[in-house]
N, CA, C and O of each residue as an XYZ file, in Angstrom:
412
protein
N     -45.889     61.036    -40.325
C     -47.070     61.812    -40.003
C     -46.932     62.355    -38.589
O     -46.778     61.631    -37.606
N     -47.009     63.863    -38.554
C     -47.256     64.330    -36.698
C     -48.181     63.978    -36.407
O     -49.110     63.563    -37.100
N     -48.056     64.116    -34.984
C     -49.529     63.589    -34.112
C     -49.370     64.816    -33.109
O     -48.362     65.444    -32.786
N     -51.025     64.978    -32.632
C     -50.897     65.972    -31.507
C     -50.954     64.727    -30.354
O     -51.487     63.626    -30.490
N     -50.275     65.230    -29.248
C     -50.592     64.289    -27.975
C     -50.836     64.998    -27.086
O     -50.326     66.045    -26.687
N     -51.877     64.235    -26.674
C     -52.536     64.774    -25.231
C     -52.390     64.322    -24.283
O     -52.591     63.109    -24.214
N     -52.007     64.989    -23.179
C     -51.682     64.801    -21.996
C     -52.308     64.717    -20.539
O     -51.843     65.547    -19.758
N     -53.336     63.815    -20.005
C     -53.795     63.821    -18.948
C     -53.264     63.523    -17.758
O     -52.711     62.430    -17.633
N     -53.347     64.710    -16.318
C     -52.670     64.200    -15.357
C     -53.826     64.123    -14.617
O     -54.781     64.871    -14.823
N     -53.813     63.509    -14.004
C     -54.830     62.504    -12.760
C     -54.665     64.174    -11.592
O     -53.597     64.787    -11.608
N     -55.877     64.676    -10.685
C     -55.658     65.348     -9.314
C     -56.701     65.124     -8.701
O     -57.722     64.827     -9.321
N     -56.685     65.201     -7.572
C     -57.416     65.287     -5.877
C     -58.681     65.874     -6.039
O     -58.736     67.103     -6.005
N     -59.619     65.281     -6.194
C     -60.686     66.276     -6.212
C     -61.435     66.014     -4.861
O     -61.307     64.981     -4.205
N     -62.257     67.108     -4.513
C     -62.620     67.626     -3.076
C     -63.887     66.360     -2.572
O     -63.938     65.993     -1.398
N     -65.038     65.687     -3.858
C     -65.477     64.699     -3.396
C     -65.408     63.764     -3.860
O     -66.339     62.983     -4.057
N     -63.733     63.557     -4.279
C     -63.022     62.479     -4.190
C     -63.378     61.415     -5.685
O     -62.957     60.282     -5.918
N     -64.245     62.239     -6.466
C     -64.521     61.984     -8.388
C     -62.995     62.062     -8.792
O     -62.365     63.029     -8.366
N     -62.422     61.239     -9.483
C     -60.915     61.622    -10.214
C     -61.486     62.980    -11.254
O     -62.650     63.001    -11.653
N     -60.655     63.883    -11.544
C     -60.332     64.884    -12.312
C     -59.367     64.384    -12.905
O     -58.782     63.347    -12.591
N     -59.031     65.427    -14.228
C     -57.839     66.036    -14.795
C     -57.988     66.544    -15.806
O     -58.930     66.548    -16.598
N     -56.647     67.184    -15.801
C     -56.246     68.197    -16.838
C     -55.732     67.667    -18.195
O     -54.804     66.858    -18.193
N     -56.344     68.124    -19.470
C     -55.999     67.794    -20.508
C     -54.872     68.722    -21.298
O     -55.221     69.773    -21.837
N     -53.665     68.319    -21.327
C     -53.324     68.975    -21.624
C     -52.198     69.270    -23.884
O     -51.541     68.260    -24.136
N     -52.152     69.823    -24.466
C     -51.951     69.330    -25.969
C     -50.111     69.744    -25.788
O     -49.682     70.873    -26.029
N     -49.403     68.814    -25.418
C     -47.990     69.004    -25.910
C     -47.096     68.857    -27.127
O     -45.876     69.024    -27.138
N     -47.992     68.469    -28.310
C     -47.094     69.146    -29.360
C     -48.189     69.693    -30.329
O     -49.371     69.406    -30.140
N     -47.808     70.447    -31.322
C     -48.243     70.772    -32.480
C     -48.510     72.480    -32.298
O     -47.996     73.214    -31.454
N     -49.313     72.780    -33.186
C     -49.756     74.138    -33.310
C     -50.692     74.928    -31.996
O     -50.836     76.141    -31.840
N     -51.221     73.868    -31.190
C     -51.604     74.129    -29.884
C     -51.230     73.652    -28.876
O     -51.968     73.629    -27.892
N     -49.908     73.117    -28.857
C     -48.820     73.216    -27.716
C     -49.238     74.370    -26.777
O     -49.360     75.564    -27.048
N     -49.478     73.551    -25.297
C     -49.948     74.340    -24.094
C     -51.547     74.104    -24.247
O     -52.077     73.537    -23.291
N     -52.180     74.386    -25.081
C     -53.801     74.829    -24.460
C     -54.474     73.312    -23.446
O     -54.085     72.153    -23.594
N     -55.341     73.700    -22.643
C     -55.348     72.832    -21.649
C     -56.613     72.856    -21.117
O     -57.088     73.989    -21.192
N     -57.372     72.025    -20.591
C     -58.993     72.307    -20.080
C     -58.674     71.001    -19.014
O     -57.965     69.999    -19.102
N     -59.570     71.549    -17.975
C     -60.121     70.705    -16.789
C     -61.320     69.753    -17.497
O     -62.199     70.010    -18.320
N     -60.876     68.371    -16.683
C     -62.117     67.346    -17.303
C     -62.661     66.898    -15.671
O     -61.894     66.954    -14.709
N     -63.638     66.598    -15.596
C     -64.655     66.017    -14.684
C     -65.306     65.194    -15.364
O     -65.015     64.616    -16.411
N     -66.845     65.138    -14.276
C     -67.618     64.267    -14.397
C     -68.014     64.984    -15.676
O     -67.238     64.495    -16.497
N     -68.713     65.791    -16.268
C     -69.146     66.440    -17.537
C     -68.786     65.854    -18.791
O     -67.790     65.237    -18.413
N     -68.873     65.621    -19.925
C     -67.928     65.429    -20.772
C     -67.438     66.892    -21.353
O     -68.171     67.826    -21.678
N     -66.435     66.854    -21.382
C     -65.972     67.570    -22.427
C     -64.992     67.458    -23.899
O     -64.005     66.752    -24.104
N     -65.642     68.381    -24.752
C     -65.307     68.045    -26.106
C     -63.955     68.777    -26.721
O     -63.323     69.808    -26.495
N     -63.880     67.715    -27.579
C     -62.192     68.944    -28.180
C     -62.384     68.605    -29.840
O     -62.740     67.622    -30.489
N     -61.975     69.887    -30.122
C     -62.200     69.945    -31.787
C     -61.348     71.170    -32.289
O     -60.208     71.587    -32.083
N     -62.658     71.631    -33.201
C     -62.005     72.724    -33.791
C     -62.621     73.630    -34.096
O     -62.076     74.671    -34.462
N     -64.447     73.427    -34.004
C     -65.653     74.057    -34.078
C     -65.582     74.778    -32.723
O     -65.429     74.047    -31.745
N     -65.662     75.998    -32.535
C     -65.997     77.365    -31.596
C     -67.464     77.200    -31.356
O     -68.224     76.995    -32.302
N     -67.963     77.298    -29.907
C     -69.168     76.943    -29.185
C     -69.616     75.796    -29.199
O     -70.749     75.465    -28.850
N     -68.464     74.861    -29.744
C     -69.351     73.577    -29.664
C     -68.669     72.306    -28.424
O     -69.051     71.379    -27.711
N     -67.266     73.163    -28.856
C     -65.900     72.514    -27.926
C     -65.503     73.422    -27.015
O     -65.305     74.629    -27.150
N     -65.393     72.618    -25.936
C     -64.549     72.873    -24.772
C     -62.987     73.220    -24.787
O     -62.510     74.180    -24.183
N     -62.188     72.229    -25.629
C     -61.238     73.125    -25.954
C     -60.732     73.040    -27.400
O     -60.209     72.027    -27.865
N     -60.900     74.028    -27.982
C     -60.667     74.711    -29.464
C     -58.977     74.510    -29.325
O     -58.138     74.852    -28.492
N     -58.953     73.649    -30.805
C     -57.840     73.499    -31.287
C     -57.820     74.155    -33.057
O     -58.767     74.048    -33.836
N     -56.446     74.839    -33.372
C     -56.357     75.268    -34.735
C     -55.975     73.916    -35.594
O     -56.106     73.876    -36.817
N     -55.658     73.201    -35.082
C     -54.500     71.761    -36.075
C     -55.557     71.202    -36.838
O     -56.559     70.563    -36.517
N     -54.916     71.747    -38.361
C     -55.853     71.164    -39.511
C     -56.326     69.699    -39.580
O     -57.221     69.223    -40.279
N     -55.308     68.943    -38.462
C     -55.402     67.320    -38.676
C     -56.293     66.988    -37.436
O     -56.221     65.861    -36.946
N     -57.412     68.246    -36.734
C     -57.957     67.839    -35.856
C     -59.501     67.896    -36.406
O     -59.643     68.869    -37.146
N     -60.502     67.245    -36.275
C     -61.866     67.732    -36.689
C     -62.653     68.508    -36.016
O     -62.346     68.688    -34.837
N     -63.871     69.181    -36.544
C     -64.960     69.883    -35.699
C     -64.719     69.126    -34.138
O     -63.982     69.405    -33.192
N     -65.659     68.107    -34.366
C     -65.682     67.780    -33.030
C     -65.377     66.383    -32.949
O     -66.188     65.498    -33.223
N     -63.674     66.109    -32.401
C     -62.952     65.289    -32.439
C     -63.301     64.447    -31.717
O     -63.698     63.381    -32.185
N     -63.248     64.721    -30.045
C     -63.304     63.284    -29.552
C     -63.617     63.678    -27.841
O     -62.732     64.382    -27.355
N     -64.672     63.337    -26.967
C     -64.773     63.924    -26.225
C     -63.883     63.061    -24.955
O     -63.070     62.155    -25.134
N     -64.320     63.650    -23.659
C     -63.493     63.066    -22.635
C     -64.332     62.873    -21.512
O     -65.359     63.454    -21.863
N     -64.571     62.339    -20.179
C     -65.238     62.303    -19.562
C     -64.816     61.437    -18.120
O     -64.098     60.490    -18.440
N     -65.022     61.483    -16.829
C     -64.544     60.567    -15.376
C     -66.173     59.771    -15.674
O     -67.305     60.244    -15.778
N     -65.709     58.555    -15.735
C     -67.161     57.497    -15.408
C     -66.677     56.243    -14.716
O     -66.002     55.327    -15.185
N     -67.256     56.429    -13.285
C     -66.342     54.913    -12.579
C     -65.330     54.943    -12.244
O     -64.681     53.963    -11.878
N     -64.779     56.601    -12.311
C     -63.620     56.497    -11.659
C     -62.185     56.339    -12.765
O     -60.991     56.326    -12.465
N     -62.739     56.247    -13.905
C     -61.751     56.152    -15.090
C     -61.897     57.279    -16.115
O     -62.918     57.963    -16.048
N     -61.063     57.523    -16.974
C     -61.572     58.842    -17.941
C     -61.723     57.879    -18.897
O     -61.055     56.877    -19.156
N     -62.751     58.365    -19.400
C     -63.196     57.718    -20.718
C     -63.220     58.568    -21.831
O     -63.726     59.681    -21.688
N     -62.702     58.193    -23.052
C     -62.243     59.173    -24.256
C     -63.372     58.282    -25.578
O     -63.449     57.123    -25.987
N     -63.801     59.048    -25.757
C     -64.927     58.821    -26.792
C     -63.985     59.552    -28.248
O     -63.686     60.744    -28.192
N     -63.595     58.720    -29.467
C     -64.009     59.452    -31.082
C     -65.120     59.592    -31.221
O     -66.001     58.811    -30.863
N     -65.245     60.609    -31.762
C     -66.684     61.312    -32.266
C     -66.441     61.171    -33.910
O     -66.587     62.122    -34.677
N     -66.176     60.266    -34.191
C     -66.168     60.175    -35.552
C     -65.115     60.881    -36.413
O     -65.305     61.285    -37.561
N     -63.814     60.991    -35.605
C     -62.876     62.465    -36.776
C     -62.318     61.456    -37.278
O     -62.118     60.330    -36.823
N     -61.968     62.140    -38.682
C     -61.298     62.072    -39.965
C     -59.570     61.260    -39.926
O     -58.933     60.356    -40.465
N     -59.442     62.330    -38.888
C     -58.156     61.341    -38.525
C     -57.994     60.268    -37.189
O     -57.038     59.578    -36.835
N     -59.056     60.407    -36.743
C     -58.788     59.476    -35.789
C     -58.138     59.506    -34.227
O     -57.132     60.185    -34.023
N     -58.735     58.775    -33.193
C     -57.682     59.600    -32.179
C     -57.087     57.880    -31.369
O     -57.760     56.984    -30.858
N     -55.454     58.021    -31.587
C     -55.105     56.826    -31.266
C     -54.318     56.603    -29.967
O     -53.741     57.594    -29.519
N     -54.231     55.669    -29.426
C     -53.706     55.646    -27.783
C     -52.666     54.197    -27.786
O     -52.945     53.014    -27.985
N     -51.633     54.745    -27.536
C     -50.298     53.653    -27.487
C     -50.240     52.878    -28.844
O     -49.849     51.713    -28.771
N     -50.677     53.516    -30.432
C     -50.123     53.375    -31.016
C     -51.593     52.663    -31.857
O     -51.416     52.480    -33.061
N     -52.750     52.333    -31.398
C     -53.844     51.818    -32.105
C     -55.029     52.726    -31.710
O     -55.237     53.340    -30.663
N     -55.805     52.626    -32.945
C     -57.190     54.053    -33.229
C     -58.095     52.953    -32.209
O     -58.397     51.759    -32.227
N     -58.310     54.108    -31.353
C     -59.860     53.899    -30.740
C     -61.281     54.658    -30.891
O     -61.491     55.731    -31.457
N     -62.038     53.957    -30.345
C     -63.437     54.478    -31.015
C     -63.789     55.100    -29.222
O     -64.289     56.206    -29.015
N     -63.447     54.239    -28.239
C     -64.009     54.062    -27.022
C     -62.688     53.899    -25.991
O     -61.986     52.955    -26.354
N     -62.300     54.420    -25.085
C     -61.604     53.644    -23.968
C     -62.209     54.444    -22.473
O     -62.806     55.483    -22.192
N     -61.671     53.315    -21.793
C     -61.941     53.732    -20.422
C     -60.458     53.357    -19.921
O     -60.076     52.199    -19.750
N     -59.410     54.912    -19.638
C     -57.926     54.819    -19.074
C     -57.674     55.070    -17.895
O     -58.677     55.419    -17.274
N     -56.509     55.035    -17.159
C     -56.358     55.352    -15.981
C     -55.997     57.052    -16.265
O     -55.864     57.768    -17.258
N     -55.942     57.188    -15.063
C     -54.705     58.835    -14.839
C     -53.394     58.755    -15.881
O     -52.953     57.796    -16.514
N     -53.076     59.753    -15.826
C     -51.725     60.116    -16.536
C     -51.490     59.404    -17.579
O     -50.327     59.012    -17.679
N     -52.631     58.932    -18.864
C     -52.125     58.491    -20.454
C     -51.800     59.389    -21.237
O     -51.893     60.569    -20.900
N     -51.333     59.000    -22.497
C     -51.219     59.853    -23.019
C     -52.228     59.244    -25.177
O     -51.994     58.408    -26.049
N     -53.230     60.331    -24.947
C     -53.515     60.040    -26.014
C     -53.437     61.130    -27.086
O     -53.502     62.342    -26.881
N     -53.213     60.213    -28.823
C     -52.555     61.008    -29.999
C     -54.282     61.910    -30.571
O     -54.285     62.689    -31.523
């Protein structure tokens, strides 16, 4: 089975909140990429609902959001179909450092 993986790198932000960039290195949206902050932002496949729109049939409406809380990014499933898994087991919830990489 492919997996898309996502790529977060940890940067400098000006009042000192961790950021980063999400970025999708394989699949059918290889490259597309959104800034995460304090905000959450969502990734799917539904237009106006997500932050960043993915085509990959194995992704849902609205997959799984992302968010800095405490200084950690926290990756929320929103309930998709396939699931979004990190070092190899499905999570519902995590709170990661900089630079993981989740499927």
């Amino acid at each position: 089975m492919r997996r898309i993986t996502v790529h977060t790198q940890a940067f400098p932000a000006v009042d000192l909140d961790p950021t980063c960039e999400l970025v999708v290195v394989e699949g059918p949206d290889e490259g597309a990429r959104v800034d995460v902050g304090a905000l959450p932002i969502r990734v799917g496949t539904e237009d106006g609902h997500c932050h960043l729109v993915l085509i990959d049939d194995r992704v849902s409406r609205r997959h799984l959001e992302v968010c800095v809380v405490d200084g950690f990014f926290e990756v929320r499933d929103l309930d998709s179909r396939n699931g979004t898994i990190y070092r190899g087991s499905v999570l519902k919830q995590a709170r990661l450092r900089p630079s993981p990489r989740a499927s």
